[in-house]
Every structure is written in C-alpha cells, then in structure tokens.
Rosetta silent file (secondary structure, phi, psi, omega in degrees, C-alpha in Angstrom):
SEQUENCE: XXXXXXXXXXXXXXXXXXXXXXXXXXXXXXXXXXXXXXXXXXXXXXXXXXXXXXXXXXXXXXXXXXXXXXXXXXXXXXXXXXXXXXXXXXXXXXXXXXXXXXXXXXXXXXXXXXXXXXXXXXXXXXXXXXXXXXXXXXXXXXXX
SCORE:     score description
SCORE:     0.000 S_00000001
   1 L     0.000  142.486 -152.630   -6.317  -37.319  -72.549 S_00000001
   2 L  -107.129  162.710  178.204   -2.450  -37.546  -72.029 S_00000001
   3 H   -73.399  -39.480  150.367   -0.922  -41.337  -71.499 S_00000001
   4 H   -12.567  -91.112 -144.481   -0.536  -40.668  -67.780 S_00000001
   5 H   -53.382  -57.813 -171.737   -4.100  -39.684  -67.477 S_00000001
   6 H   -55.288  -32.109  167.633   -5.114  -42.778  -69.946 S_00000001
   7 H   -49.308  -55.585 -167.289   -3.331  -45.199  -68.189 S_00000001
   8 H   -74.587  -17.706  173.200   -4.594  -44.429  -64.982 S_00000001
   9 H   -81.111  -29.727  178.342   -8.123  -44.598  -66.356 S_00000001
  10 H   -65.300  -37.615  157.475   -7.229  -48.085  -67.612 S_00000001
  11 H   -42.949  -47.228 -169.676   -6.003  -49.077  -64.020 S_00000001
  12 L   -86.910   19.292 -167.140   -8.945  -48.227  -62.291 S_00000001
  13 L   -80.411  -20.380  171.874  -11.053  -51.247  -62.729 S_00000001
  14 L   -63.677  -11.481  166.109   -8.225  -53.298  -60.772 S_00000001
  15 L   -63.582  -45.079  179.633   -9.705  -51.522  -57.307 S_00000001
  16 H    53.401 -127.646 -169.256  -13.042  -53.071  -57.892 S_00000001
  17 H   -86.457   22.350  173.013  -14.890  -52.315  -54.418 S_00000001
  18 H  -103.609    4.758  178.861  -11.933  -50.475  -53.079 S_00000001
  19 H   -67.474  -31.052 -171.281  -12.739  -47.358  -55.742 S_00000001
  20 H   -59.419  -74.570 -171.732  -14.964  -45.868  -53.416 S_00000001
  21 H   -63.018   -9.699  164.650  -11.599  -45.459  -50.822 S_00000001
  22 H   -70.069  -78.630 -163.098   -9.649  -44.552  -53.735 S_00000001
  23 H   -72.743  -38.656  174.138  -11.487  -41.499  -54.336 S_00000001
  24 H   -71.634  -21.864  150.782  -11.854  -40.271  -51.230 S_00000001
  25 H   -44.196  -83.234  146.867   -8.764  -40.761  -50.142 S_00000001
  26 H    -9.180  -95.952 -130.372   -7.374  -38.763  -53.670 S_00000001
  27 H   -78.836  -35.590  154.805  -10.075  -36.154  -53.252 S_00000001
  28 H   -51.251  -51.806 -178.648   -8.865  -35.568  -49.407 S_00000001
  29 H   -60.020  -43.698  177.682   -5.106  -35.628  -50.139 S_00000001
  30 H   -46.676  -91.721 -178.817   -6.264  -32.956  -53.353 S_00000001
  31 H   -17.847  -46.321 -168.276   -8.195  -30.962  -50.749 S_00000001
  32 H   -99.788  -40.355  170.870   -5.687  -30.789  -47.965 S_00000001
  33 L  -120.116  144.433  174.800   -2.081  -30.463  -49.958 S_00000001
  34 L   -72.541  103.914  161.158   -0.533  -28.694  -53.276 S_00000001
  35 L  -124.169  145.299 -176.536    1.310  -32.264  -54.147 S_00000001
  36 E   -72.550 -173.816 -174.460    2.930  -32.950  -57.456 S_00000001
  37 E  -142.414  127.874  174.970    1.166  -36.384  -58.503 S_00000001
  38 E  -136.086  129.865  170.706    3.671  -38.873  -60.260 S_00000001
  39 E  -123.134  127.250 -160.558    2.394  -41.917  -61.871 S_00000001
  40 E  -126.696  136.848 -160.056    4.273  -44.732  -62.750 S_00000001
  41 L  -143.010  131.568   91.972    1.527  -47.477  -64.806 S_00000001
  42 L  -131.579 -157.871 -170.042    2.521  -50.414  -66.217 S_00000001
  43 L   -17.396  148.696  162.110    1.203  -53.440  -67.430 S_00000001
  44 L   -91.750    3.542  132.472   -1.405  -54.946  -64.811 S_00000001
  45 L   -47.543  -12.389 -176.823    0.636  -58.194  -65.113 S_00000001
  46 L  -117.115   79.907 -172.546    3.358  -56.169  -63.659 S_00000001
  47 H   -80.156  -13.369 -167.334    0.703  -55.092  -60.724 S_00000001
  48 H   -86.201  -14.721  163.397    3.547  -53.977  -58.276 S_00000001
  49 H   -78.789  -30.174  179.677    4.521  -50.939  -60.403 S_00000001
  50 L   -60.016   98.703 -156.382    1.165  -49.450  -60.320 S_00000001
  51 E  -161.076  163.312  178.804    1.106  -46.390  -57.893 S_00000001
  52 E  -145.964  108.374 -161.418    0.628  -43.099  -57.857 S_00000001
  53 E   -97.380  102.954  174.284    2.948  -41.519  -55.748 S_00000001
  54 E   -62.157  144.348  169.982    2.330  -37.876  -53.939 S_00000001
  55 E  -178.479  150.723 -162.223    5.058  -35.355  -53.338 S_00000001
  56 E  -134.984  131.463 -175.622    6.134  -32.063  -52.676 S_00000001
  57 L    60.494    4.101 -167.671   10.015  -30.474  -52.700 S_00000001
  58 L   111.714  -26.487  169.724   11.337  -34.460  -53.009 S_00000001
  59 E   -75.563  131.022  154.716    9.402  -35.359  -50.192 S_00000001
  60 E   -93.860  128.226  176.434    6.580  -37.947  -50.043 S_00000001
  61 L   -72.060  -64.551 -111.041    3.524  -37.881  -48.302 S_00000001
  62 L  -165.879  143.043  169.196    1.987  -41.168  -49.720 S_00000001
  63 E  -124.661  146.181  174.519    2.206  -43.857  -52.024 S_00000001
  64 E  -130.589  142.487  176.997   -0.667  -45.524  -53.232 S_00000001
  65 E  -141.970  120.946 -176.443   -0.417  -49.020  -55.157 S_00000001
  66 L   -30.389  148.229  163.911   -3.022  -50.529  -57.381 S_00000001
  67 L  -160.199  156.306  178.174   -3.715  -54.403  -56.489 S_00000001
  68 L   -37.964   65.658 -173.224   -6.201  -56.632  -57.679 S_00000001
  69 L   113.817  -14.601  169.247   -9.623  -55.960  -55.947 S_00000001
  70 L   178.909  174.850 -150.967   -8.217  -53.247  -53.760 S_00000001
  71 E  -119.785 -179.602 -165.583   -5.072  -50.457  -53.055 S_00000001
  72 E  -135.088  136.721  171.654   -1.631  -50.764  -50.331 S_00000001
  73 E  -116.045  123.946  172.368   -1.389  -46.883  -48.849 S_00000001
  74 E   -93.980  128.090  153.518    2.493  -46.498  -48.063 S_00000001
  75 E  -138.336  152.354 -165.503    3.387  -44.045  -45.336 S_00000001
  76 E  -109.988   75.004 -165.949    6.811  -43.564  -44.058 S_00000001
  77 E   -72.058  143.333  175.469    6.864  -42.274  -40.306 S_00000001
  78 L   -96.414  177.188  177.075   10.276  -40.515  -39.142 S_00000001
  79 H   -46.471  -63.709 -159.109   11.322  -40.316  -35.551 S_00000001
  80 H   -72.774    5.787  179.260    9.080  -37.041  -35.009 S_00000001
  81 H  -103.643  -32.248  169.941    5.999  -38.870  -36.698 S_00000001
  82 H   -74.919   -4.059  177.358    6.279  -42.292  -34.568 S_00000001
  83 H   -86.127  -49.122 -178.384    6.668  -40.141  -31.227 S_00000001
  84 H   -47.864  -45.698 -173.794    3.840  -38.152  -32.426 S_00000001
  85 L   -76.547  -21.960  176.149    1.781  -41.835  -33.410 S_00000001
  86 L   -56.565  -57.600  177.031    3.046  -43.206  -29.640 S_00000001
  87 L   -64.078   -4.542 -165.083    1.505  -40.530  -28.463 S_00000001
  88 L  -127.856  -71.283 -177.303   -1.876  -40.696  -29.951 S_00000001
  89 L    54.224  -84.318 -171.763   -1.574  -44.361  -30.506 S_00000001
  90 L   -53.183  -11.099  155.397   -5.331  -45.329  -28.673 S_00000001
  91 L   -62.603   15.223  171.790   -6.904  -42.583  -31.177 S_00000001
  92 L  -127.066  157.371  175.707   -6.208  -45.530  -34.080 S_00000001
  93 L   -79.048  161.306  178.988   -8.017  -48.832  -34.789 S_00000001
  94 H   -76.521    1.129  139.676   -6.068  -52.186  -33.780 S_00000001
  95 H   -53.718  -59.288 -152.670   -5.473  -52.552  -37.870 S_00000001
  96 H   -72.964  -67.524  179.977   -3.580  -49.308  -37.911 S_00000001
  97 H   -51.665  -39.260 -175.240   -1.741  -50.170  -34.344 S_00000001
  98 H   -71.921  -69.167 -166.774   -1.078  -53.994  -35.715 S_00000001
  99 H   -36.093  -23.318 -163.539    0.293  -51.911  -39.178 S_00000001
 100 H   -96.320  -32.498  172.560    2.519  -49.936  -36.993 S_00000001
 101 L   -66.536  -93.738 -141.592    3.924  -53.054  -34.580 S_00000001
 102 L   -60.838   14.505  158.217    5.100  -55.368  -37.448 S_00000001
 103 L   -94.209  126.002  147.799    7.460  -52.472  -38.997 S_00000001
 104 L   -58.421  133.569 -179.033   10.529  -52.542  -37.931 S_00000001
 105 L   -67.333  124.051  149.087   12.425  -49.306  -37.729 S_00000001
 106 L  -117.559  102.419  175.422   14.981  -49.079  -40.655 S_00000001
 107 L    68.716   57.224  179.745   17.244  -46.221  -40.614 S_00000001
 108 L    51.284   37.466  176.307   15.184  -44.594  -38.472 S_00000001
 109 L  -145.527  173.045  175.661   11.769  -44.850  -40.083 S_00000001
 110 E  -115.290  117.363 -178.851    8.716  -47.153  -40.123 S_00000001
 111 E   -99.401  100.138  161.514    7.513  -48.221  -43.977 S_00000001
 112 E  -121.664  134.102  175.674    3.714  -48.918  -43.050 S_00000001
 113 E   -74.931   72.613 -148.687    1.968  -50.713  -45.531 S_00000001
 114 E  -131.880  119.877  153.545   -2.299  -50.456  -45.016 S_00000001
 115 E   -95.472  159.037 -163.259   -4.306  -52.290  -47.208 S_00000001
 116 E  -130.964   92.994  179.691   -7.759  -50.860  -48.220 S_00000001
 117 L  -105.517   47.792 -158.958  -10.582  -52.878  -49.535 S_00000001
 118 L   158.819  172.317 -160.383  -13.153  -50.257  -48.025 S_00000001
 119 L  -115.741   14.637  152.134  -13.736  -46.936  -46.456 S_00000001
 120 L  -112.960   40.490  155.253  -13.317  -48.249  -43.250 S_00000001
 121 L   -84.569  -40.850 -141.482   -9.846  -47.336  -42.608 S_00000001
 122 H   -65.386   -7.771  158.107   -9.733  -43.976  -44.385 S_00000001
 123 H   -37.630  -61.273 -167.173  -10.228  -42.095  -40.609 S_00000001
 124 H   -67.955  -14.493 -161.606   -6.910  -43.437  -39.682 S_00000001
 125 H   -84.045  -26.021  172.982   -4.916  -42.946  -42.785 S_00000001
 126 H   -49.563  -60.851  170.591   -6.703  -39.362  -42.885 S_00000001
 127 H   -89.058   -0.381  123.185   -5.171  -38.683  -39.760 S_00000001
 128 H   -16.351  -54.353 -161.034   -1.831  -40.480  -40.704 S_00000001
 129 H   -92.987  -41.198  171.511   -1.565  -38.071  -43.372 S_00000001
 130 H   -92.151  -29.113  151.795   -1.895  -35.018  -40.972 S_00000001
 131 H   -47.450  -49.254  178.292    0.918  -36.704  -38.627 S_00000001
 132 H   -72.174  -39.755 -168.759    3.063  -36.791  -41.674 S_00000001
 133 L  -174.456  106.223  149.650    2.743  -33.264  -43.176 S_00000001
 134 L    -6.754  128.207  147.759    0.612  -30.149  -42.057 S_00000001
 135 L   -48.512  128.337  176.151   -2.042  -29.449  -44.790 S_00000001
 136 L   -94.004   14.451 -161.238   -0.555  -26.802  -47.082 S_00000001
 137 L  -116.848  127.517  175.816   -4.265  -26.079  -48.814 S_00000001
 138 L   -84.505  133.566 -174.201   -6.976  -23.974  -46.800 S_00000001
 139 L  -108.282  142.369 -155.940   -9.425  -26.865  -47.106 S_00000001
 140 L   -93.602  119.963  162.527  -13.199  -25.333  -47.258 S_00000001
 141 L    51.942   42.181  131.408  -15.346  -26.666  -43.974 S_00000001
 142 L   -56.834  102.043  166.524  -12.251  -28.764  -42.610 S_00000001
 143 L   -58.931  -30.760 -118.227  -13.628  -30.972  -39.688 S_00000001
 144 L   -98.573    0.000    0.000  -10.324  -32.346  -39.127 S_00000001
C-alpha cells in the first residue's frame, strides 16, 4: 500500500456515519468520470488539509474534505453552471438552494460548500456534478 493510499485509509475513521456518503459519492464520481484523484493528508490535527481533490486537464470537478464525524463537498459553479442551476433550481432540496444563496459570486463563480453527514443529500450533489461536467465514462445501467 503506497503512503497516499495508507494515509487515506488512516483518515477514514474521521467520517464516522458520513462513510456510507463517502463511498457512494467516490464510487459515483469513479463510475461517471476518468478523474485524476489527488490527495493531500495530513495530520488529523491539521483537519482542514484533508481532501481528496478530483480533476481532469487542470480542471476540478470536486473537492471533498475530511471533518470530524462527517465530509464538506466543494463545487465551483461558473456563469454557464449557475444559469444552468437557476434554471433547474426547484429540482434541488432547500439545503442545496440555501448552499447556493449564501455564496456570493467571486470572479464570476459560486464556491458552494455542502456538508454531508448522510446520504440524504447525495441526489443533489449527484446532479451538481452532472451540471458541472458531462460524464466522460459510459456508466453501466445509468438512471441519471
């Protein structure tokens, strides 16, 4: 097992009853995109470093960052992903809609922040995730 890999096995007891939304989130982004996977671990006293950050060409879909008892999903909407999110808006829960009012636009983007102590967000960030970036993966018996 490589120190990446070991780290991140050391990490995942800080999710506690958020592992469950951990993997299926992971096992959906795996499923749906070719993304490089870069993981930056340290210390869990230094819990704000812990993430595992997807990306492809330089580009991010997603950030995900370890916390105590449960994970923070980062996604970064552009112009054409907040017109697209206007437009669908009532297709999200009022968490997701509250995540998306209290960002401010900076330099023409939205940093939303969704924490996840449970699987019952992972609809919206699932379709979050296809607002942000086509699947590049033929995903086997995609509902979506």
């Amino acid at each position: 097992m490589g120190s990446t890999a070991k780290a991140y096995e050391e990490l995942l007891p800080l999710l506690g009853d958020s592992k469950s939304a951990w993997d299926e989130l992971t096992a959906f982004i795996n499923q749906h995109y070719e993304m490089d996977e870069k993981w930056d671990a340290k210390k869990p006293a230094s819990n704000y470093r812990n993430e595992l950050k997807y990306q492809r060409g330089g580009k991010t879909l997603t950030t995900l960052y370890l916390r105590d008892g449960y994970f923070e999903v980062n996604i970064i909407c552009g112009k054409s992903e907040m017109e697209i999110f206007e437009q669908r808006r009532d297709e999200f829960s009022p968490k997701i809609q509250k995540a998306y009012d209290d960002v401010e636009v900076c330099h023409g983007q939205k940093w939303m922040f969704v924490e996840l102590h449970d699987n019952s967000l992972l609809d919206d960030i699932f379709k979050l995730l296809l607002i942000k970036r086509k699947p590049n993966r033929k995903a086997i018996g995609d509902a979506l």
